[in-house]
C-alpha positions in Angstrom: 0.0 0.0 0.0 1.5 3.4 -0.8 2.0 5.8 2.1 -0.5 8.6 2.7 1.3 11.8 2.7 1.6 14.4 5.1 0.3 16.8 2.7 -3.0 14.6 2.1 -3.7 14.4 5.7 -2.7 18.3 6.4 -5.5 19.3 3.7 -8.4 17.3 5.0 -7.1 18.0 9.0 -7.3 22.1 8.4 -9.9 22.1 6.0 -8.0 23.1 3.1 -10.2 20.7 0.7 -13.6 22.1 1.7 -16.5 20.3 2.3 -15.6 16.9 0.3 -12.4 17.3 2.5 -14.2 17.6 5.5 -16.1 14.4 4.6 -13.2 12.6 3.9 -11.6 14.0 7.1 -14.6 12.5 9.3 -14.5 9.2 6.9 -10.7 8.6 8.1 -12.3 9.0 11.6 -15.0 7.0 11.4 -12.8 3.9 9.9 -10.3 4.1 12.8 -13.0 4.2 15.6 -15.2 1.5 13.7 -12.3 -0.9 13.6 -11.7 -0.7 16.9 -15.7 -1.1 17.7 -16.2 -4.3 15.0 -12.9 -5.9 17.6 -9.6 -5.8 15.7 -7.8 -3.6 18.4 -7.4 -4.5 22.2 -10.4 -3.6 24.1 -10.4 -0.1 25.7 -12.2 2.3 28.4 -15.4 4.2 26.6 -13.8 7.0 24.4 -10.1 6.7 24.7 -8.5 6.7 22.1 -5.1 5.4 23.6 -5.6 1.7 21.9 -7.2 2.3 18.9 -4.8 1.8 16.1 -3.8 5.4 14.8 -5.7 6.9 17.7 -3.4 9.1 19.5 -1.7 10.6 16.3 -5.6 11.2 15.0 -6.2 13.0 17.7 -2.7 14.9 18.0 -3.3 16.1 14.5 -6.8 17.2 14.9 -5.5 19.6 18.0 -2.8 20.7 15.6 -4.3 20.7 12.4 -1.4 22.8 11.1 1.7 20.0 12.6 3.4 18.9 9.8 4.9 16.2 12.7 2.4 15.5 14.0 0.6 14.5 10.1 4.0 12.7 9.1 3.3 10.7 12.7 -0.5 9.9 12.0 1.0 8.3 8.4 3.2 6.1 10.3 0.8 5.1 12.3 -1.8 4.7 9.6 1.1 2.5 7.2 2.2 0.4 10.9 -1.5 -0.5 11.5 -2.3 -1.3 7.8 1.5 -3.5 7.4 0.1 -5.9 10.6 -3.7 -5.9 10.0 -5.1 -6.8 5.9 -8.4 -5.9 6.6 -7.6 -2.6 8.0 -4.6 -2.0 5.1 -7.6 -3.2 2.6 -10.3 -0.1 3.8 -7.2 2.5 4.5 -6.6 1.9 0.8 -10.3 2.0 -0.1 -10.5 5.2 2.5 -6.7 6.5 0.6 -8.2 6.3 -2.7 -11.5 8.7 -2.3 -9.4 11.3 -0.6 -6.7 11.3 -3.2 -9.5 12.1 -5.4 -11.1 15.1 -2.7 -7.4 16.3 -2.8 -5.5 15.9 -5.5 -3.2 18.3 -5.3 -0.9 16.8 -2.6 0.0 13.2 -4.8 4.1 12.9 -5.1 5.6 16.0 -7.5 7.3 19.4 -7.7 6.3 22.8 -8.3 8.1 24.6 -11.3 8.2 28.0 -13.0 10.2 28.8 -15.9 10.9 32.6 -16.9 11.8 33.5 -20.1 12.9 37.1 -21.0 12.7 38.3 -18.1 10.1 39.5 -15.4 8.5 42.8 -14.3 8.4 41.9 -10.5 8.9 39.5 -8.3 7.8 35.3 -8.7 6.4 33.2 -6.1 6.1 29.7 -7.0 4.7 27.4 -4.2 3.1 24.2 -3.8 0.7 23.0 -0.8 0.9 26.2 1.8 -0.7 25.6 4.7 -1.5 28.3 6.9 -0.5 31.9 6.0 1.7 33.2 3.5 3.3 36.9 3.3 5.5 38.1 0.9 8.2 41.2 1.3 8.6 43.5 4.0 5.5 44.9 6.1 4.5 48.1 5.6 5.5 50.5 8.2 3.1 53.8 7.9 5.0 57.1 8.2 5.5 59.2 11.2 2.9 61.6 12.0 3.8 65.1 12.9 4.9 65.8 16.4 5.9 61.3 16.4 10.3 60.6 16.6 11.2 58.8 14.2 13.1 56.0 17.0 
């Protein structure tokens, strides 16, 4: 089973991919909590999370939604839970799938610009930003009369 990036699971945890991401967010929930419900992980006090396969990074990421760690982290735990369970690697793939298709943007690849003859300003060229993004200096507003300059 391929990996699911960090990127994938960034989108749908801050809600980069809308509404279908959202969906797909709640989906990779509810197929971590249900597997633990239909008996393939140990038994476990009502709502902990601390034995259900994936659990603890699911949660870590949904409190930091922004973590790139913390996403990288879930995807081990996701890819360690799939490599000693079939059925679970069988619906993560199924689950892996849809979302590629909710958010396509973050499958394997680089970003590229070419510039030829030139340019009349400055070139940003980015791939998956999450979270805020400025570019140059802020602008300071001048003095008013009567303010020092220090």
């Amino acid at each position: 089973m391929e990996p699911i990036s960090a990127a994938l699971l960034l989108a749908l945890a801050t809600g980069a991919a809308g509404a279908a991401g959202e969906q797909s967010w709640q989906g990779l929930n509810g197929l971590i909590r249900r597997w633990r419900r239909q008996g393939h992980a140990d038994v476990e006090p009502a709502g902990s999370t601390e034995m259900v396969p994936a659990g603890p990074e699911l949660t870590a990421l949904e409190q930091q939604p922004t973590d790139e760690n913390r996403a990288q982290l879930l995807s081990v735990a996701l890819a360690a839970r799939a490599g000693a369970d079939a059925g679970f690697a069988a619906a993560l793939e199924h689950w892996h799938r849809q979302a590629q298709q909710v958010v396509p943007a973050t499958a394997t690849g680089n970003a590229s610009t070419y510039i030829s003859g030139g340019s009349q300003g400055n070139v940003v060229t980015t791939r998956d930003v999450f979270g805020g993004l400025q570019i140059g200096q802020p602008v300071i507003p001048p003095a008013q009369p009567g303010q020092s300059g220090n």
